[in-house]
Structure formats: structure tokens, C-alpha cells
C-alpha positions in Angstrom: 74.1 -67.7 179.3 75.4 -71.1 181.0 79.0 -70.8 181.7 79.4 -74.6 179.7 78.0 -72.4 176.2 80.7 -69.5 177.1 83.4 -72.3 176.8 81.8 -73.9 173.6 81.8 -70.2 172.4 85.6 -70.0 173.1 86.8 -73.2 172.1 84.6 -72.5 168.5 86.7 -69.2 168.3 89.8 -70.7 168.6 89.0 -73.4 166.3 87.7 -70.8 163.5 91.3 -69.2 163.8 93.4 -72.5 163.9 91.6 -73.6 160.8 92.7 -69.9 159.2 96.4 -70.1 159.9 96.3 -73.8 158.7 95.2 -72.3 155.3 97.8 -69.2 156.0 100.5 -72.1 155.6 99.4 -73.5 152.9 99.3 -70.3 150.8 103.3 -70.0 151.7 105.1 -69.6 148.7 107.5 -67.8 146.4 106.1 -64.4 147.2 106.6 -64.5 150.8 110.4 -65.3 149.7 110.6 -62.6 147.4 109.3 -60.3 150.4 111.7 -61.4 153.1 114.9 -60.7 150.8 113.4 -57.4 149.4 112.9 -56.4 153.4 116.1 -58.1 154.4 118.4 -55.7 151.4 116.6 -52.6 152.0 119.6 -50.6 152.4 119.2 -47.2 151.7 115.6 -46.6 152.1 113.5 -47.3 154.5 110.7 -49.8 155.8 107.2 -48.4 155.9 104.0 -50.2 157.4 100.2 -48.8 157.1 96.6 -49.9 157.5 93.3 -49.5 158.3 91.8 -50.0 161.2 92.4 -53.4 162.5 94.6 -54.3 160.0 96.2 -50.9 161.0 96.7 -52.0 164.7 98.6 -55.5 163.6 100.7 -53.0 161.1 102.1 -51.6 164.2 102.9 -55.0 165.3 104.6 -55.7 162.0 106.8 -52.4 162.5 107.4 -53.1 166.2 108.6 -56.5 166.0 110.9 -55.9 162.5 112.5 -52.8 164.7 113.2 -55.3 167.0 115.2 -58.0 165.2 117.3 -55.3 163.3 115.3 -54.5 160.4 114.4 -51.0 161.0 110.9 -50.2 160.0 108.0 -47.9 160.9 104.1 -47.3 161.4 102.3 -45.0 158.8 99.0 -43.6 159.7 96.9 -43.9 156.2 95.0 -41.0 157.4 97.3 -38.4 158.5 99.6 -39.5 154.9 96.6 -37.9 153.1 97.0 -34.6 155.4 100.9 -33.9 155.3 102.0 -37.0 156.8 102.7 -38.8 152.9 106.2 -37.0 153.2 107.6 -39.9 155.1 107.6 -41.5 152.1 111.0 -41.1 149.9 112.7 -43.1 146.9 114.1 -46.6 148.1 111.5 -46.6 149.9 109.4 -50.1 150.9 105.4 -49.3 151.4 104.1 -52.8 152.8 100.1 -52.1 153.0 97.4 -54.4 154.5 94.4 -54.4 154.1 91.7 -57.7 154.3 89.1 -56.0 151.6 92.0 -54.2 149.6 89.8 -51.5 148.9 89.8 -48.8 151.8 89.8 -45.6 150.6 92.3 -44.2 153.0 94.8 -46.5 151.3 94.1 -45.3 148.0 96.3 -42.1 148.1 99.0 -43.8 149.2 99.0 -46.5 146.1 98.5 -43.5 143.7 101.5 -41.5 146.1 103.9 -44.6 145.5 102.7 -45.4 142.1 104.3 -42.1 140.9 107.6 -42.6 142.5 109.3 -45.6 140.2 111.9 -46.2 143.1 109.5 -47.0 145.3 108.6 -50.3 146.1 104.8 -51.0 147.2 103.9 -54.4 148.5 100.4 -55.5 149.4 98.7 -58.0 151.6 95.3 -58.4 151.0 92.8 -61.2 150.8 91.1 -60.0 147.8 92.8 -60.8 144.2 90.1 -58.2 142.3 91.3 -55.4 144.7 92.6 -51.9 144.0 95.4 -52.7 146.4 96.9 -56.2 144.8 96.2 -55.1 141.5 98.3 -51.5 142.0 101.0 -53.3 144.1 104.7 -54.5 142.7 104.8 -57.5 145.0 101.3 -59.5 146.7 100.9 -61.8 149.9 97.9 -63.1 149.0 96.0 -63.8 152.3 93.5 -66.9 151.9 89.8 -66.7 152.0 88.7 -67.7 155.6 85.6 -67.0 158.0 85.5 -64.9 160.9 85.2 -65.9 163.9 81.8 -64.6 164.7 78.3 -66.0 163.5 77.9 -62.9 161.1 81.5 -63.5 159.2 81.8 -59.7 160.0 84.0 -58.9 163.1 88.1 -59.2 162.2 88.7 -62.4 164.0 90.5 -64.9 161.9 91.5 -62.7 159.2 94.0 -60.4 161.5 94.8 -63.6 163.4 96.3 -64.7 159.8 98.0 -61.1 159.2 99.3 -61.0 162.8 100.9 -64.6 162.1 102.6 -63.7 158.4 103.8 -60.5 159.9 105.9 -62.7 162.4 107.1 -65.3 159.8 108.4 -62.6 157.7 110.4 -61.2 160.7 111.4 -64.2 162.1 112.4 -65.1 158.2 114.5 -61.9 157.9 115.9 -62.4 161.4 117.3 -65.9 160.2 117.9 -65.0 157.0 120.5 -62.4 158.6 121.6 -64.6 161.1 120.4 -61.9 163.5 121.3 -63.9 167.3 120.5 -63.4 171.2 123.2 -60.7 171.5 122.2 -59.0 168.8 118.8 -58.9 169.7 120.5 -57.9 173.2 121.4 -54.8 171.9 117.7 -53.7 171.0 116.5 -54.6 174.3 119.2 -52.8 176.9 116.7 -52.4 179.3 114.6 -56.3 179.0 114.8 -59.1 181.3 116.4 -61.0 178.3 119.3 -58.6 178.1 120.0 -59.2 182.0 120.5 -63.0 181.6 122.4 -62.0 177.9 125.4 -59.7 179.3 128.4 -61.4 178.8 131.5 -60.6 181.1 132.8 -58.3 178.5 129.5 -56.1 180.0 130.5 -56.2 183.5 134.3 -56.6 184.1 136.5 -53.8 185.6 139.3 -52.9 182.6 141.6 -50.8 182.2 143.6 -48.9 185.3 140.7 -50.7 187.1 142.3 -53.9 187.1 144.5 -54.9 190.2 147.7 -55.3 188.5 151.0 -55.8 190.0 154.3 -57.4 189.2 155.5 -60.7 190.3 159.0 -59.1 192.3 157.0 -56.7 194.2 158.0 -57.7 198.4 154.7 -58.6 200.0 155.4 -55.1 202.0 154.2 -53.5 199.0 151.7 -55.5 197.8 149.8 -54.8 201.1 149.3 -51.3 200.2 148.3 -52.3 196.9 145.7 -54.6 197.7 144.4 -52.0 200.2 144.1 -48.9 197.7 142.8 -50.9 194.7 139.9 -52.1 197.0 139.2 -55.3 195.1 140.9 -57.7 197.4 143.0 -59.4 195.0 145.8 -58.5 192.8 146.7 -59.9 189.5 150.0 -60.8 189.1 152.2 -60.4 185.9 155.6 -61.3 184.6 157.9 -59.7 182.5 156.5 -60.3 179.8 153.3 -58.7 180.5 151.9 -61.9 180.9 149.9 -63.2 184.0 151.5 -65.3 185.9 149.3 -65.5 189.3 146.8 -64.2 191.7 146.9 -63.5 195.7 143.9 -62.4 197.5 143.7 -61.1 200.7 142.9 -64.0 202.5 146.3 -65.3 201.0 147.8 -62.6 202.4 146.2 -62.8 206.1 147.6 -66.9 206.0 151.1 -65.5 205.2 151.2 -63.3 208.0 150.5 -65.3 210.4 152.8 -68.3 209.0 155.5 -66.5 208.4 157.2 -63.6 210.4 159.4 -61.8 207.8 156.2 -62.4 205.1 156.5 -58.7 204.4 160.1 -59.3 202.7 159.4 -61.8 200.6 158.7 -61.9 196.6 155.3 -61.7 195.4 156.0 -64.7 192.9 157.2 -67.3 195.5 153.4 -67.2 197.3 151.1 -66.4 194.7 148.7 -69.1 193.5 149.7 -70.2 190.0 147.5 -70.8 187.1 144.1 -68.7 188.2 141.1 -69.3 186.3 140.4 -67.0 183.3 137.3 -67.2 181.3 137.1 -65.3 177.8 135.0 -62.1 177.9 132.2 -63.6 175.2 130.8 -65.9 178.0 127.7 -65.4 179.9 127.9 -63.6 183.2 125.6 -66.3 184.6 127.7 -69.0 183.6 131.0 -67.0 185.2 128.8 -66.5 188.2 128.3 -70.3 188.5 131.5 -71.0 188.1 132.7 -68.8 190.6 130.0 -70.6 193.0 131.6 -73.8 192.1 135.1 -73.5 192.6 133.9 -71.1 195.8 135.9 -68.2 195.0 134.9 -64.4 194.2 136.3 -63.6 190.9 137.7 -64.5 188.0 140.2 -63.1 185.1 139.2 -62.4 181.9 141.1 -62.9 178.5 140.0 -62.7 174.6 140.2 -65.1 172.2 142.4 -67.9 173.2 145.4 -66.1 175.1 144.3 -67.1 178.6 147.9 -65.5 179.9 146.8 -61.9 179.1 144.6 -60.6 180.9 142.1 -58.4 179.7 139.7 -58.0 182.6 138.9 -58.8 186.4 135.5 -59.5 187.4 134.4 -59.9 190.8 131.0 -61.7 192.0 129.4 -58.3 193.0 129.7 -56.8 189.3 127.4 -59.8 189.1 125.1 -60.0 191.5 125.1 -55.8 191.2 123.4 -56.5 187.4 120.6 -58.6 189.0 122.5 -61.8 187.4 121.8 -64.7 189.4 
């Protein structure tokens, strides 16, 4: 075969499948709705996927990518339900089927298993409107009637190209329709790339007895050893009021020695720098990292909400560049 007819061949595949999910649009409507809210309130039951074959390989799909936005859901094999595995499925229950033909006969115990059970909600997505399946279902996604991809019509092409797609639009539809965000997707994927550039500097800062805290009349005699054993190289300064009210870093401290003789005597509020930059813990550690980059300094206080004086946090451009941020 000519490498130009391998091409056509590919180009006439994707164009078979484009022209299914353009009729996959078009059969959008109230049902798809009634799914998403049905999925999206399922409260004290739980989410349950199954299929057959290739149908039952893009049911796992379904299952992995609702887990994955917050909607908890999981994979049924139709095969092992009929030996044992059918007690997975309690009242409150959701039972989302597919199935292109509607009619596979390892399917068929589960309909009659959920038909029994009044509390259980079984919704079916099938392409076939005569089927056991959409006819012994509460709630249909009617899939449309499209063409496989290969000469004989036979090989699941198009038609789990169209289930693939309406299993994402209903996740994606239930992640909006929650106003599920980054961080909360974040918190499904601790170990992901996208939770790296996600942590905020409420993930990374040093709190607690951590933070270099000292008060604004400690003599700079004192402060030396305090700098020293806190190992940060900066200390946070705070007034009486618990507020902050200043910062001095060791490089501060190696210019006042050398300026000034009796340094070692003198009050740690009349040499501090005033006003130090605080960022609130929500914000990205990349963004705290490029500010720290811009104003050429190593760290930078952290607060909560809108009181910039009390600080919350200290985090230094290591905790940073330690979490692979850059």
C-alpha cells in the first residue's frame, strides 16, 4: 500500500468521526441536563459505570475522569456483577450503562438487578431506541445513528468516539455545574505536574514556632544569636501589639557591624527595614517566587485575608525552588 493511500485512509477516519460528534451535538438536550444534576446531587449513594467491551473500556474513562473532578464514581465489570460482584450495587444508587446495540446480554442482569430495587436509579446510553436497555432505563442519552469508521460499518470507531466525548461533557458539566476550580482539582492530583505549578504559599511556608520571630526592643546582641539558631537568615520583627512591624536579614546585620562599633547595643526597631513585603497565603508559589526574583530578595511574609501586619507565615525562596516551582 502507497504511503499517499495510508494518509487518505487516516484523514477518511477522522472525518467519519468528526462527522459523528457533529451529530453527538446536535442530539444535546434536556436529558443530558437531567443527567448532569442527577450525578451532580448524588449524595448518599454512589456513582456506578459498566459496559461491554468497548463501550466497557470508555466506562472506565467515564469513572476515571468523574473521580477526578470530585464526583466520586466507579467502574463495574458486567461480568463479574453476574458472579458475586452485583453487590456493589446498593439503594441511592446511580447505574449509568452503555452500551451502542443496548442489547448485550451481560447487561441484562444488571437492568433486571436495578429494576427490583425502586431507589435505584438506572440511566442508559445507547444508540438503539427499540433496545432492552433504553426501554428498562429511568433516564436515556440517546446516542445518534452514525457509521463506523471502517468500510464494513462494524469495528467501534465513531460510535465510542461519540461515548468517549458525552462522557467528558457530562463531567466537565458537573465540574462547572459545582464550580469545582484548579485547587480543587489540586487536591485530586497531589502528586501531578498541575498540582506543582497549583501550590499556593499557604503549601510551602514555615508557620508556627518555625517562623523567625522576635521583638522590636531586643539589642542587636541578642538578635545575633537569634538569627544564628533559627537558621533562616532573617528575623521578623513584631511590636507590642503582636503586629509586624519590620524585617532584618543577615546581610543587614553584617552592614551594621561594620558601620557602627557599639551595633550590638542598639534596639532592634531603630535598624530594621520597615514595611517588608507580605503576600496573602492563597497566592501562587510561582507568582511569590517571581516576586521575590523581582524585587531581588529571598523571602517574603505571609498574612491572610487583608491584615498584611500579622503575619502568618515566612517563606523563603528554597521552600520554592525545593517543590520544583520555578
Amino acid at each position: 500500500m502507497r504511503e499517499k493511500k495510508i494518509k487518505i485512509i487516516a484523514k477518511d477516519v477522522i472525518s467519519h468521526e468528526i462527522n459523528a460528534l457533529k451529530k453527538l451535538r446536535l442530539t444535546i438536550g434536556s436529558s443530558f441536563e437531567k443527567v448532569v444534576k442527577i450525578l451532580v446531587g448524588c449524595k448518599n449513594g454512589k456513582i456506578i459505570i459498566s459496559g461491554v467491551g468497548k463501550s466497557g473500556i470508555i466506562g472506565k474513562k467515564w469513572a476515571a475522569t468523574l473521580s477526578s473532578i470530585g464526583t466520586p464514581s466507579f467502574f463495574l465489570d458486567a461480568s463479574n456483577a453476574s458472579h458475586g460482584d452485583m453487590g456493589q450495587i446498593t439503594s441511592n444508587d446511580i447505574v449509568i450503562l452503555i452500551s451502542h446495540s443496548g442489547e448485550s446480554n451481560e447487561l441484562k442482569n444488571i437492568i433486571q438487578f436495578t429494576s427490583r430495587n425502586r431507589n435505584i436509579k438506572l440511566i442508559g446510553v445507547t444508540s438503539k431506541k427499540e433496545s432492552f436497555l433504553y426501554k428498562n432505563s429511568d433516564l436515556n442519552i440517546l446516542l445518534p445513528s452514525i457509521k463506523e469508521a471502517d468500510p464494513g460499518n462494524i469495528v467501534p470507531t465513531s460510535s465510542t468516539t461519540t461515548q468517549l466525548a458525552l462522557g467528558d461533557s457530562i463531567a466537565i458539566a458537573c465540574m462547572r455545574y459545582k464550580n469545582f476550580d484548579k485547587f480543587d482539582f489540586k487536591k485530586f492530583h497531589p502528586s501531578g505536574s498541575l498540582a506543582i505549578k497549583l501550590k499556593t504559599v499557604d503549601d510551602l511556608m514555615l508557620k508556627g514556632k518555625k517562623i523567625p520571630f522576635i521583638s522590636e526592643n531586643t539589642l542587636m546582641k541578642f538578635a545575633l544569636k537569634k538569627i544564628s539558631n533559627k537558621g533562616q537568615g532573617v528575623l521578623i520583627v513584631k511590636n507590642k501589639k503582636n503586629y509586624t512591624s519590620g524585617i532584618l536579614t543577615d546581610g543587614d546585620l553584617k552592614r551594621l557591624s561594620q558601620k557602627n562599633e557599639k551595633f550590638h547595643f542598639l534596639k532592634i526597631k531603630n535598624v530594621m527595614k520597615k514595611n517588608p513585603i507580605s503576600v496573602e497565603k492563597k497566592m501562587l508559589a510561582a507568582k511569590a517566587l517571581s516576586i521575590m526574583n523581582g524585587k531581588k530578595i529571598t523571602s517574603l511574609l505571609v498574612h491572610s485575608g487583608k491584615v498584611k501586619k500579622k503575619t502568618i507565615g515566612f517563606i523563603h525562596i528554597h521552600n520554592i525552588l525545593n517543590a520544583n516551582i520555578s
